[in-house]
N, C-alpha and C positions, 0 to 999 in steps of 0.2 A: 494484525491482519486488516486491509482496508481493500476496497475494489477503485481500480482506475480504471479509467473512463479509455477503450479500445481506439487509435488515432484511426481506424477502417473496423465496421460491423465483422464478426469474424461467422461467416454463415454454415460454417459448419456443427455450429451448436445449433442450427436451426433442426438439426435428424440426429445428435448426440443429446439435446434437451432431453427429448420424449423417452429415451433410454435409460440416462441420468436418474429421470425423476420415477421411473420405474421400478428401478434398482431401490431408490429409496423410501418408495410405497413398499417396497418388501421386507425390508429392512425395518419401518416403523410397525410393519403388522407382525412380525416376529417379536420386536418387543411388546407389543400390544398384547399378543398370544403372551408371552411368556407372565404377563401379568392378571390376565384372564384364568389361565391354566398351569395344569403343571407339566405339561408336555409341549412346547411351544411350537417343535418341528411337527408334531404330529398333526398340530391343528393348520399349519401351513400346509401339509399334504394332504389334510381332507379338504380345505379354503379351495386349492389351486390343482391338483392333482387328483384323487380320486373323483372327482363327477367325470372326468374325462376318460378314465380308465377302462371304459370297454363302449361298444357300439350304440350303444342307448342312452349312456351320456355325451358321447358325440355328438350324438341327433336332436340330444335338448340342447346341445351348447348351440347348433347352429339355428335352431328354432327357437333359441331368445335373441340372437343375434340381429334375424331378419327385421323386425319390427325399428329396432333401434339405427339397425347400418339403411332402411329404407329414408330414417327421418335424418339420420345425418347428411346425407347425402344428397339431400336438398336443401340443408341448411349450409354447406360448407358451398353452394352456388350464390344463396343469401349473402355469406358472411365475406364472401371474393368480391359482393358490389358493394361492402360495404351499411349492407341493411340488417342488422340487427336483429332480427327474427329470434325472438327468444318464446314463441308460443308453438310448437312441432308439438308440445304436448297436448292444448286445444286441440290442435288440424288433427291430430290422429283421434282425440275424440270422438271428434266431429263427423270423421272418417267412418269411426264404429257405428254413430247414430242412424246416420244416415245410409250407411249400405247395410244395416241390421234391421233398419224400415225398409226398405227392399226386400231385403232376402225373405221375412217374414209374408211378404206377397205370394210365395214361393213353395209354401210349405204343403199346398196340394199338389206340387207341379213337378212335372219330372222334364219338365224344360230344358234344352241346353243351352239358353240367352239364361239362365240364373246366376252363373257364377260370371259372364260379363258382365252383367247389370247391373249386381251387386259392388263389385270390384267400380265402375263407372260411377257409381253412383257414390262410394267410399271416397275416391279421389275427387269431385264433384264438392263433396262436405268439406274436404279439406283446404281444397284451391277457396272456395269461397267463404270460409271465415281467413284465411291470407288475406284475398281482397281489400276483406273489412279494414283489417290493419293498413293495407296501402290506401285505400281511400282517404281514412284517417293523416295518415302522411300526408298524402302529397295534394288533398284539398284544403286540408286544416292545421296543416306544418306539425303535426303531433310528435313525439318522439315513438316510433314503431318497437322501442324496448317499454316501453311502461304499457299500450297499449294492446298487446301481445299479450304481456306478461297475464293482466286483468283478464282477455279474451280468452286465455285457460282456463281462470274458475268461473267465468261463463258457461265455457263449454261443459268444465265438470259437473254445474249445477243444471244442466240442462239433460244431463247422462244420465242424472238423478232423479229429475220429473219424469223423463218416460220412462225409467224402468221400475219406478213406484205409481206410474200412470198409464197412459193408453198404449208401452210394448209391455206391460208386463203381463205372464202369461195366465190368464184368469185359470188354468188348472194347476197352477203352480204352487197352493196350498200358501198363498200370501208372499211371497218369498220372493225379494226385487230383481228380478230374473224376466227376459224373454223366453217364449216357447222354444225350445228345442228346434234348427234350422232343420229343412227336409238335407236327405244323402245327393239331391241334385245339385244342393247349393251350398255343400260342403267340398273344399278344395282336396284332390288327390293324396294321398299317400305317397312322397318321394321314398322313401327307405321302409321295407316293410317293415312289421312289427316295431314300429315307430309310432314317434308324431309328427315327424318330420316332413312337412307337406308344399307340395310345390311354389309355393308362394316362396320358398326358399331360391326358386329360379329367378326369381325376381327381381333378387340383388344381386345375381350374376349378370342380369341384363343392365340393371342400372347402373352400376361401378363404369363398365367401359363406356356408357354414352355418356353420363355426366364426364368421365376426359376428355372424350370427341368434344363433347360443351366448348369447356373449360379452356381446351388446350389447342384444339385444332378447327375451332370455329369460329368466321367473321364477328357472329354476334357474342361467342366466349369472351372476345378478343375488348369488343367494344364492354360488355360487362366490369371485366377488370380493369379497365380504363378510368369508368365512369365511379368503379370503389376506389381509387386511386387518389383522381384526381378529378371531381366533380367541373370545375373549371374550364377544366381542359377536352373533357369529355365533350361537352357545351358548344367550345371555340371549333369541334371537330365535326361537328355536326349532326353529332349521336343522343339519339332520342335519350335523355334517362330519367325522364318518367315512366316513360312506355317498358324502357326497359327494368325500373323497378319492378312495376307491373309485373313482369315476365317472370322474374325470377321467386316471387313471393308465392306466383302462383303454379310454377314448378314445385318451392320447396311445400306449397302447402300441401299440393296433389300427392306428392309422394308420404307425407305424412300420412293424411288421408287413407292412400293404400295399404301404410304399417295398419292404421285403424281397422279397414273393411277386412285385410289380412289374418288378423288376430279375432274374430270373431265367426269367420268361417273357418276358420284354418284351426287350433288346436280348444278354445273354447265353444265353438258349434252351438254359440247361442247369446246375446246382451246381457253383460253384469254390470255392476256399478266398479268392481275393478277390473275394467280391462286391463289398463296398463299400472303397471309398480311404477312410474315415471320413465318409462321410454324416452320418451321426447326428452324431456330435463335431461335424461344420461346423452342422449344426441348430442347436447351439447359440446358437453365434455370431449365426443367423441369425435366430432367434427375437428377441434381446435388439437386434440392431443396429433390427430392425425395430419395436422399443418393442412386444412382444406383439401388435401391430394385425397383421390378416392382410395389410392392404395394405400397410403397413410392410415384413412378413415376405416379403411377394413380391417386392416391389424388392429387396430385401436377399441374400434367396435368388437371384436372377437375378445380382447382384452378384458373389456368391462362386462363382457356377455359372462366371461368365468368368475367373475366377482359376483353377478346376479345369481348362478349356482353354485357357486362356493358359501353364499350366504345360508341358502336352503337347507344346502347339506350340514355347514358346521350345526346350523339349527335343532336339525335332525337329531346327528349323531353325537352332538357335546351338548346340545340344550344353551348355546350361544343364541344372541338376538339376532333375528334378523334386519336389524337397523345396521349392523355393520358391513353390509353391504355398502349404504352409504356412506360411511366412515370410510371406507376405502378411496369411493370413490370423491369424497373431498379430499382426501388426504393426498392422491395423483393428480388431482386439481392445483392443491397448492404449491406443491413440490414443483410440476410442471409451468406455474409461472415465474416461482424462481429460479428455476435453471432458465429460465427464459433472459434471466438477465445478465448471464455469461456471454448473450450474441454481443452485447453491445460494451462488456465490462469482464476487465480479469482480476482474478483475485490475487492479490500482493501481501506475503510476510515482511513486516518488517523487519527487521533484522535488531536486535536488542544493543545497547549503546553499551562501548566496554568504557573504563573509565580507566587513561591510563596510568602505570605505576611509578611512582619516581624512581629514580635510579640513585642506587647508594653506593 
């Protein structure tokens, strides 16, 4: 068995890949399961199947979902120019910090500027540690993958002074915690007797404009140009600095908002774990979903049942909850080698007979 080289890209493995390597994330965690357990199938149906099973796991799958399909969804506009943006885990921090000092303004107020301000000021944190990383680029030729990456455990150690310093809440009996937000500047209840909270509209709004972006915009248009073919972009007259700029500070803003989201939205207060790695899963979920926002939504709903399928095995089998992650490198890795059937097929040899003499 050897792989030859395709004489034309054959691009239907481009939306067979992600499928492919799905199939065989399930297939690895079935034998995983059967090695953990002695029930393999069973731990695949509480992994993948029972969180979802009635109305209230619905409403958690789609309220882990938002935070994550908010930061992909600015990173797969990054990743179409080209820019590497590997920090949506920072910007969503940064998102939390900073609309979590807001909101905390708030907490005598029964305001209705609270939950825009907040929300303003979440995307605000996020667009401007982006920036940082683009300044970095494109004044100091930096590599905006190593410079991202760093500007995440900035932000996390930054998440860490104020909530062991001036947000933590002095009646909190010590405990690295903000005060409890007021109900003005807590986001609504979409589904009752839920958690599921309107910030979940959020990514119904941003899925279709990030296409209009993308797909149906002068400046989408000049975007993928300029990820393409920086050269050409140049010889065409198209800003792409300006337009780095733009897009860093989209994907940061929208992190940002996962951040300010998740802070009013189902935790109602500053921890030091906001996020289990959101942003890091964004990744994954940008690329499994080939940059397409509909791609990105299936993909992000994907990995959203992996963050409670972990909980629950947790739960109910006394599994780690590290294997969450295990999953989700394991669809990582898989997905880049079927990635290499676009360009290569795989060929049996055929075994050599040796022939007989004739007598």
């Amino acid at each position: 068995m050897h792989l030859e080289l395709r004489p034309v890209p054959d691009y239907k493995w481009q939306y067979l890949s992600p499928l492919l390597a799905t199939m065989l994330t399930l297939l690895s965690g079935w034998l995983l399961f059967a090695w953990l357990t002695d029930a393999p199938g069973h731990a695949l149906y509480v992994f993948f199947i029972a969180g979802i099973s009635d109305a209230f796991g619905l409403s958690e799958w789609l309220l882990k979902a938002t935070p994550m399909l908010l930061c992909a969804y600015g990173l797969a506009i990054c990743y179409r120019a080209s820019l590497w943006n590997i920090g949506a885990e920072g910007q969503l921090l940064m998102g939390a910090l900073v609309g979590s000092a807001v909101a905390l303004e708030f907490l005598d107020s029964e305001s209705s500027l609270a939950i825009p301000s907040v929300i303003l000021a979440g995307m605000t944190g996020g667009a401007l540690w982006a920036l940082l990383a683009g300044l970095l680029k494109f004044r100091f030729n930096t590599s905006e993958i190593l410079t991202t990456i760093m500007l995440n455990y900035i932000a996390m150690n930054l998440l860490q002074w104020a909530v062991y310093g001036p947000l933590k809440d002095p009646g909190g009996f010590n405990f690295p915690e903000s005060a409890l937000f007021s109900e003005a500047t807590l986001l609504p209840v979409l589904w009752p007797d839920t958690r599921l909270h309107v910030g979940f509209l959020f990514t119904c709004v941003v899925m279709p404009l990030t296409w209009l972006l993308l797909a149906k915009s002068f400046v989408g248009f000049q975007i993928q140009v300029a990820g393409q073919d920086p050269k050409a972009a140049v010889m065409a007259g198209y800003p792409v600095k300006r337009l780095g700029y733009v897009v860093l500070l989209i994907s940061g803003a929208l992190a940002g908002l996962a951040g300010a989201v998740e802070v009013i939205g189902p935790l109602g207060q500053l921890v030091p774990t906001v996020s289990p790695g959101y942003g890091y899963s964004a990744i994954i979920i940008a690329l499994l979903g080939r940059l397409h926002p509909v791609g990105i939504t299936l993909a992000g709903l994907l990995v959203s049942l992996l963050f409670m399928g972990a909980e629950l095995s947790q739960i109910e089998m006394g599994l780690s909850s590290a294997i969450a992650s295990l999953f989700q490198g394991l669809l990582l890795f898989f997905f880049l080698a079927c990635d290499v059937l676009i360009r290569y097929r795989i060929r049996f040899s055929p075994g050599t007979v040796t022939p007989q003499p004739n007598h």
